[in-house]
N, C-alpha and C positions, 0 to 999 in steps of 0.2 A: 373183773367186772362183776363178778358174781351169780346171782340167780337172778335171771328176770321176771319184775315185778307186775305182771298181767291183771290188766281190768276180766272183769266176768258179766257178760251182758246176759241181765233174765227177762222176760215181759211178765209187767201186772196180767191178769184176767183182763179183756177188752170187755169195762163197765161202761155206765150210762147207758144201758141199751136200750133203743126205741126206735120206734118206725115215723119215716117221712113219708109224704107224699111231694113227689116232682116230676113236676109234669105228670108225664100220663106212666110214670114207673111209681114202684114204690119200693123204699131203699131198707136197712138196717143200717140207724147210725149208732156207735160207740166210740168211747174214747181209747185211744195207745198209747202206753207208758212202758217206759225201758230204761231198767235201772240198772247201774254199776256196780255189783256187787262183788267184787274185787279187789285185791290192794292194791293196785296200780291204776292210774286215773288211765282212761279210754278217749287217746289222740290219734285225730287225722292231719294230715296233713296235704293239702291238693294243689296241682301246680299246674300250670296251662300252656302250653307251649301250640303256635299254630291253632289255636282249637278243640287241641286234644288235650285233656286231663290227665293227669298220673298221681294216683291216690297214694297218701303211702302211711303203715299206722307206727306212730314215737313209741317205742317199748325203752323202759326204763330198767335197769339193773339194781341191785341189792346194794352193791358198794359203791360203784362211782361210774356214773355215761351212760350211755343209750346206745340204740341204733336203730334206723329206718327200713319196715321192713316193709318191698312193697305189693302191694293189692291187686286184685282183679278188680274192684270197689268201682263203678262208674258214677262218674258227677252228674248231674242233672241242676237244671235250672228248674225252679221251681215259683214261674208268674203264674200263678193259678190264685193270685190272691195271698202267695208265702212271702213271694217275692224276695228270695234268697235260694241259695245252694245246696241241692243236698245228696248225700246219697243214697244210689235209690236202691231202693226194695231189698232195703236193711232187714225189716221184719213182713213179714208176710201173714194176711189173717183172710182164712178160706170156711165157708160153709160148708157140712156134711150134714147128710139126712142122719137120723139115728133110724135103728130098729128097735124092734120089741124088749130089746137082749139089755139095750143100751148104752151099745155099742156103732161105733159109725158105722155104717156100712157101704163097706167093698165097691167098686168100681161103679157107683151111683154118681151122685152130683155132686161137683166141687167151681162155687162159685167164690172168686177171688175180690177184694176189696180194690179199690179205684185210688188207693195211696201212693202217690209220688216219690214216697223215701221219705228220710230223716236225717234232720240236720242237729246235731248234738249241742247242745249246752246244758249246766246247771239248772237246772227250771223247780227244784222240791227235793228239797233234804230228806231222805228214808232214814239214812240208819246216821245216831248221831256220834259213832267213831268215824268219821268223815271229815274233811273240814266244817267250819261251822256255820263260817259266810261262801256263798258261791263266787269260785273260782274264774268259771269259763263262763262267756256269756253271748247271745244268740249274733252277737255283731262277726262272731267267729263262723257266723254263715256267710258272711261276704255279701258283695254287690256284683251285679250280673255285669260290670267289667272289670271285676278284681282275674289275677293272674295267679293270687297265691293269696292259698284261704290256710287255715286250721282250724279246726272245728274241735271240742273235748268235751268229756263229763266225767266229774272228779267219782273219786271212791266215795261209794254214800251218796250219791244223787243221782237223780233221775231226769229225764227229758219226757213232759207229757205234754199229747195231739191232745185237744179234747173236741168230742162226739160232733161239733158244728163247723170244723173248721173243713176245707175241700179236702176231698177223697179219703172224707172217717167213713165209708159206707162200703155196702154190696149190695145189689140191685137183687131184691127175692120177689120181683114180680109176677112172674110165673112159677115158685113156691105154691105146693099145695100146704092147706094146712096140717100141722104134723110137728111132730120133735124135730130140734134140729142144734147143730156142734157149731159154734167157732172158733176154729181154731187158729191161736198167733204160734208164729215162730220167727224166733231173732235168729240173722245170721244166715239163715237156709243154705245158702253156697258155700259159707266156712270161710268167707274171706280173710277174715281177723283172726287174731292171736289174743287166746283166752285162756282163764285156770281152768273152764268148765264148759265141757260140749252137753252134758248131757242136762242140763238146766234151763235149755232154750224154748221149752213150747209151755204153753198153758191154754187155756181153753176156757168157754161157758157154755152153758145148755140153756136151751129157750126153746119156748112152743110158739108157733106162728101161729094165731087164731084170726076169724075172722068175726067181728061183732057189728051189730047196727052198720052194716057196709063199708066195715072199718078194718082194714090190717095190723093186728098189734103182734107183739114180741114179748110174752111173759119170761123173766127169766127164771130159770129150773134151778139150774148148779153153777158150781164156779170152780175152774182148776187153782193151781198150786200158785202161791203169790213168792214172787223172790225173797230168799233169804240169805244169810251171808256165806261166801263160800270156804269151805271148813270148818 
């Protein structure tokens, strides 16, 4: 069979960033992007027996076949306006206060985004040794009575949320103004089988101000954008 051919999940920096008002909160929205940079394309596979799910990711070999290996991965139904399948809380994106130093700091606040999960397909070609036309495509999310989904994103392409769609946000209403981190990370749990664990977080900096009685989010810096692995 040979050497298996592993996808490598990295997240862009979570861009587009700006502040909402809803209702009586006010949010930070950006956008999620999670891209494949791997040589082996990043498939799930989900099956439903009874109600309950069983996730399982297609790893591919060097010379000839596969095998299913399976997951912790929980399915989630995603009517919030997705209305499709996903899984959830793939990637994870948490505020930290910074200090002086410009460094997070330590056992302070860590306010989590209101994201559902992610449901994988081809959606923007990054690197163009990848295929050239997209492969998998969003119908691999399924319908909320399918039984058996698969979901993928080929080598070289990306899956991107953008900043207005439900649960791009984190609620900094009671944020003082002040520096502050957000930080994404793909995988948190380690469900999946990758070339590279240590490629998963990236991060931006933004000041929260407050002007004309208005909450804005300037942004500061931006972490490391995916690049190919090896």
């Amino acid at each position: 069979m040979g050497e298996p051919v592993l996808p490598d999940l990295a997240p862009e920096p979570p861009l587009d960033l700006r502040t909402r008002t809803e209702g009586d909160r006010i949010t930070v929205r950006f956008s999620s992007t999670l891209v494949n940079v791997g040589e082996g394309d990043f498939i799930l596979r989900g099956t439903r027996t009874f109600d309950e799910w069983h996730v399982e990711q297609e790893v591919a070999f060097s010379e000839n076949g596969g095998e299913l290996e399976p997951t912790e991965a929980p399915m989630v139904w995603g009517g919030d306006g997705h209305e499709h399948w996903h899984i959830e809380r793939v990637a994870t994106y948490t505020v930290y206060r910074l200090g002086d130093d410009g460094e997070v700091v330590e056992d302070d606040i860590a306010l989590t985004d209101a994201k559902i999960g992610f449901c994988f397909y081809d959606h923007t070609q990054v690197f163009d040794d990848g295929p050239p036309e997209a492969v998998y495509s969003h119908e691999g999310c399924g319908d909320q009575e399918d039984n058996e989904i698969r979901m993928a994103m080929s080598t070289g392409w990306s899956d991107v949320y953008d900043f207005d769609l439900p649960g791009q946000s984190i609620d900094v209403t009671d944020l003082e103004d002040g520096f502050y981190r957000v930080v994404g990370i793909v995988d948190p749990q380690g469900w999946f089988e990758e070339t590279d664990e240590e490629n998963n977080i990236t991060w931006i900096d933004f000041e929260l101000i407050t002007q004309d009685d208005l909450r804005l989010a300037r942004l500061m810096d931006v972490g490391p954008n995916p690049s190919r692995s090896g």
